[in-house]
C-alpha beads as a LAMMPS data file, in Angstrom:
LAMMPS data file: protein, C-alpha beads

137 atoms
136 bonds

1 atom types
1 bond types

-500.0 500.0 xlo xhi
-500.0 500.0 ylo yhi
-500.0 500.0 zlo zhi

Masses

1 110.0

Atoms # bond

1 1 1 -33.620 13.555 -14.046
2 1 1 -33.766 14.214 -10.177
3 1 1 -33.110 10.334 -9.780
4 1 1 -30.292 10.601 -11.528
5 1 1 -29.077 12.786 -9.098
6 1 1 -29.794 10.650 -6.068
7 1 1 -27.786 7.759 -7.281
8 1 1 -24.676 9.687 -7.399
9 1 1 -24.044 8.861 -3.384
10 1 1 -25.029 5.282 -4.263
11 1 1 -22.649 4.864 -7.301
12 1 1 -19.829 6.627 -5.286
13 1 1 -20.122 4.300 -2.537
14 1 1 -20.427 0.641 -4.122
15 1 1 -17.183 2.368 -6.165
16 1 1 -15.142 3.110 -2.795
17 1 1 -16.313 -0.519 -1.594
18 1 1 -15.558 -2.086 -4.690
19 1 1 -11.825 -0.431 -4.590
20 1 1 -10.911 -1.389 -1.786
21 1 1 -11.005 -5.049 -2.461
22 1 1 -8.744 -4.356 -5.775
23 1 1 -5.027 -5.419 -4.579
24 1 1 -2.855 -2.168 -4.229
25 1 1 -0.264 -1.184 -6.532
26 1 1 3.092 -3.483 -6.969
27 1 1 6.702 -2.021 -7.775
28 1 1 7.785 -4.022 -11.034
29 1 1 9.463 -6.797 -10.547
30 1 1 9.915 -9.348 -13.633
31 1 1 9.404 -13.341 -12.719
32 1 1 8.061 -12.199 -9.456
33 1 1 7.945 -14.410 -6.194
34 1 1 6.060 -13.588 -3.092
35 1 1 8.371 -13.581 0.351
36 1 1 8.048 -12.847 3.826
37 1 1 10.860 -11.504 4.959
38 1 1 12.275 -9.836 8.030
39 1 1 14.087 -6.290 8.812
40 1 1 17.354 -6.953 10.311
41 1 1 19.125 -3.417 9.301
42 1 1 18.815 -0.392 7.573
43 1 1 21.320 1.477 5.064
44 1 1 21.220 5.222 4.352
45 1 1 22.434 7.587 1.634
46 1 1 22.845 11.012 0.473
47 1 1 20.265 11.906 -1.998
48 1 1 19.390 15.831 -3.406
49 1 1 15.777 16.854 -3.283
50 1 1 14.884 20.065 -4.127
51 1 1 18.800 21.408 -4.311
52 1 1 19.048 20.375 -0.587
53 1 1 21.150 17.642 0.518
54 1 1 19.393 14.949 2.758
55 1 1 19.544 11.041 4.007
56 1 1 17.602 8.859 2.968
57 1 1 17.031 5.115 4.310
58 1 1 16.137 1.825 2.879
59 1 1 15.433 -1.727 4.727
60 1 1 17.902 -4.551 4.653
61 1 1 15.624 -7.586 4.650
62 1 1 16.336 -11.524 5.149
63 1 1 13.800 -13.624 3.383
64 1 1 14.176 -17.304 2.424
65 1 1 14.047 -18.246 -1.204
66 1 1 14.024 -22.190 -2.773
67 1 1 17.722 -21.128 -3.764
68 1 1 18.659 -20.615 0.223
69 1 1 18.347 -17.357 2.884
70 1 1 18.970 -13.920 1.063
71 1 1 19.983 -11.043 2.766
72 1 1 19.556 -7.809 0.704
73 1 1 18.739 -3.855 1.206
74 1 1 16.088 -2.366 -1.250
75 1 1 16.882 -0.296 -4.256
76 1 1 14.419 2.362 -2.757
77 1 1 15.725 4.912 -0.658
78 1 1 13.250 7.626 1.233
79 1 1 13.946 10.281 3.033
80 1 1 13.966 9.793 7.107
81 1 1 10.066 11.216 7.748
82 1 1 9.116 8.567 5.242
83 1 1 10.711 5.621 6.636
84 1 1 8.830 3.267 9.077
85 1 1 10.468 0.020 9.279
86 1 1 12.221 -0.907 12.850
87 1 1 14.470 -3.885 13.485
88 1 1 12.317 -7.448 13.578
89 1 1 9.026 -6.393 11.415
90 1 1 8.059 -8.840 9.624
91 1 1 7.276 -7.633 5.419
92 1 1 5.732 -8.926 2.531
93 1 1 8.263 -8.424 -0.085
94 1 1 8.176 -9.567 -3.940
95 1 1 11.372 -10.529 -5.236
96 1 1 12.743 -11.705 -8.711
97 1 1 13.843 -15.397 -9.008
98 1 1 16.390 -14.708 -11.707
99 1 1 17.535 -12.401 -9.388
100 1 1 16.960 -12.879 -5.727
101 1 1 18.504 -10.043 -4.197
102 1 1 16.637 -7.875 -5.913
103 1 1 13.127 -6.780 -4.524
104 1 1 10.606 -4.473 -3.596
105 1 1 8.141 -4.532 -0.606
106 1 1 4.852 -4.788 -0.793
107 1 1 2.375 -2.070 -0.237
108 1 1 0.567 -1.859 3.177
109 1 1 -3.515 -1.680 1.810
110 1 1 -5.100 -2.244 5.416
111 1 1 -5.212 1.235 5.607
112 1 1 -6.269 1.930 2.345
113 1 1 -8.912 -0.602 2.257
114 1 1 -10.404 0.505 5.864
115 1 1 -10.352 4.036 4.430
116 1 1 -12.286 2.763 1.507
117 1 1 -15.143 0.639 3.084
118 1 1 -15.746 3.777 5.335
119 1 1 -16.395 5.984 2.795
120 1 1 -18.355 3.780 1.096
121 1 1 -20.424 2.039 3.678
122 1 1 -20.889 5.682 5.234
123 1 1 -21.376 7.123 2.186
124 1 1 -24.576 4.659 1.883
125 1 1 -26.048 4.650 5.145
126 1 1 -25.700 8.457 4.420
127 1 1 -27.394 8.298 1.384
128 1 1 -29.751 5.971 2.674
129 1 1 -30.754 8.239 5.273
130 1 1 -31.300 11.065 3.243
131 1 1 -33.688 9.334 1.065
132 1 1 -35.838 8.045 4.076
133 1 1 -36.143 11.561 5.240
134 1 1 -37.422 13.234 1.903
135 1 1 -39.488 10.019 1.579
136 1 1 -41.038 10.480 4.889
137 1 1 -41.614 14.380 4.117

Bonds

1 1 1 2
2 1 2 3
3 1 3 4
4 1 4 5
5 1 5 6
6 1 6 7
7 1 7 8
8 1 8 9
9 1 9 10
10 1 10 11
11 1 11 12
12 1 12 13
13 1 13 14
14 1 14 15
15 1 15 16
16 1 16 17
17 1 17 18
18 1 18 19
19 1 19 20
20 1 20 21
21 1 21 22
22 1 22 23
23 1 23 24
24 1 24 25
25 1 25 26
26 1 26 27
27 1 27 28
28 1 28 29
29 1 29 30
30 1 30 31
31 1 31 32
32 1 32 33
33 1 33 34
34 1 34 35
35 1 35 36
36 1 36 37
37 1 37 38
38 1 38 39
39 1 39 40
40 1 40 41
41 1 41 42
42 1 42 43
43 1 43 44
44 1 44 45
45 1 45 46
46 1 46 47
47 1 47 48
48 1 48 49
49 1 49 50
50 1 50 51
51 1 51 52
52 1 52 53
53 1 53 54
54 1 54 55
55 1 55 56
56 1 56 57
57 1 57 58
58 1 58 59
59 1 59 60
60 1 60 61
61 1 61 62
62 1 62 63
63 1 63 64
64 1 64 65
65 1 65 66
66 1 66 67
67 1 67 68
68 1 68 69
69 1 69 70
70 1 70 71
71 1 71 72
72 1 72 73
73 1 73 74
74 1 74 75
75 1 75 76
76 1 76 77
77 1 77 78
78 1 78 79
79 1 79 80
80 1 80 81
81 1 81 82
82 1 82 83
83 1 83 84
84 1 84 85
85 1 85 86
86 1 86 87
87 1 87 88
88 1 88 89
89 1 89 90
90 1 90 91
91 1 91 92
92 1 92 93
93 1 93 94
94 1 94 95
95 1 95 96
96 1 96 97
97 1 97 98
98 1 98 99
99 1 99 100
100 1 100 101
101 1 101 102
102 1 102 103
103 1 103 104
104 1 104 105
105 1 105 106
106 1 106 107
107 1 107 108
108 1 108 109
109 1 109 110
110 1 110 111
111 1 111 112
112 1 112 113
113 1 113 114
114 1 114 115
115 1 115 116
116 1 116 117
117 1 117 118
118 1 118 119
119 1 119 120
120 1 120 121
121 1 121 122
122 1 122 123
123 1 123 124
124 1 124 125
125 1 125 126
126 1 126 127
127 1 127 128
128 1 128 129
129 1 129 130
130 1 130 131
131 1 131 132
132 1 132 133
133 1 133 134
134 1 134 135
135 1 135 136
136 1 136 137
């Protein structure tokens, strides 16, 4: 039963290493198309959030599609802290060829998947460790 126990830091980590090669999450887009596409403005609005009134921005983006150059701001609005786009980056967007203007950008993962491997790979070498050391004792 006590090896049972030691393979818990082992199955944790080939699970965090494992995840972070699974593609992150998509908005839902139907007959999706993959884009890159660049910021060239930003539009805000008034949204309520917890009975306060606050602005909120979203990312105008111009991308090229087979139909010609789109330029189009996203459906999703977030509030000011949450925004991190700037004039010129260059996104990964996913946009709906029945509907070009309409599109959502893709998810970031670097981060996610760096935060991922390092769990897991410390999380072995860890593990690793620990059974050299009550081996050796």
């Amino acid at each position: 039963m006590i090896w049972l126990i030691r393979l818990v830091p082992a199955v944790i980590a080939v699970l965090c290493i494992i995840l972070a090669f699974v593609p992150g999450r998509r908005g839902k887009i139907d007959h999706p198309a993959a884009a890159q596409g660049e910021v060239v403005g930003t539009r805000t609005q008034k949204i309520y959030r917890h009975g306060n009134e606050i602005l909120a921005f979203a990312p105008v983006v111009r991308y090229q599609t087979p139909g010609g150059e789109i330029t189009s701001a996203s459906r999703n609005y977030v509030p000011e802290w949450q925004y991190n786009y700037h004039l010129g980056d260059a996104v990964d967007i996913t946009y709906n060829t029945q509907q070009p203007d309409l599109f959502v950008m893709n998810p970031d993962t670097h981060l996610r998947k760096c935060i991922l491997l390092t769990i897991g790979i410390g999380t072995l070498i860890a593990g690793a460790a620990l059974w050299v050391q009550d081996y050796l004792n």
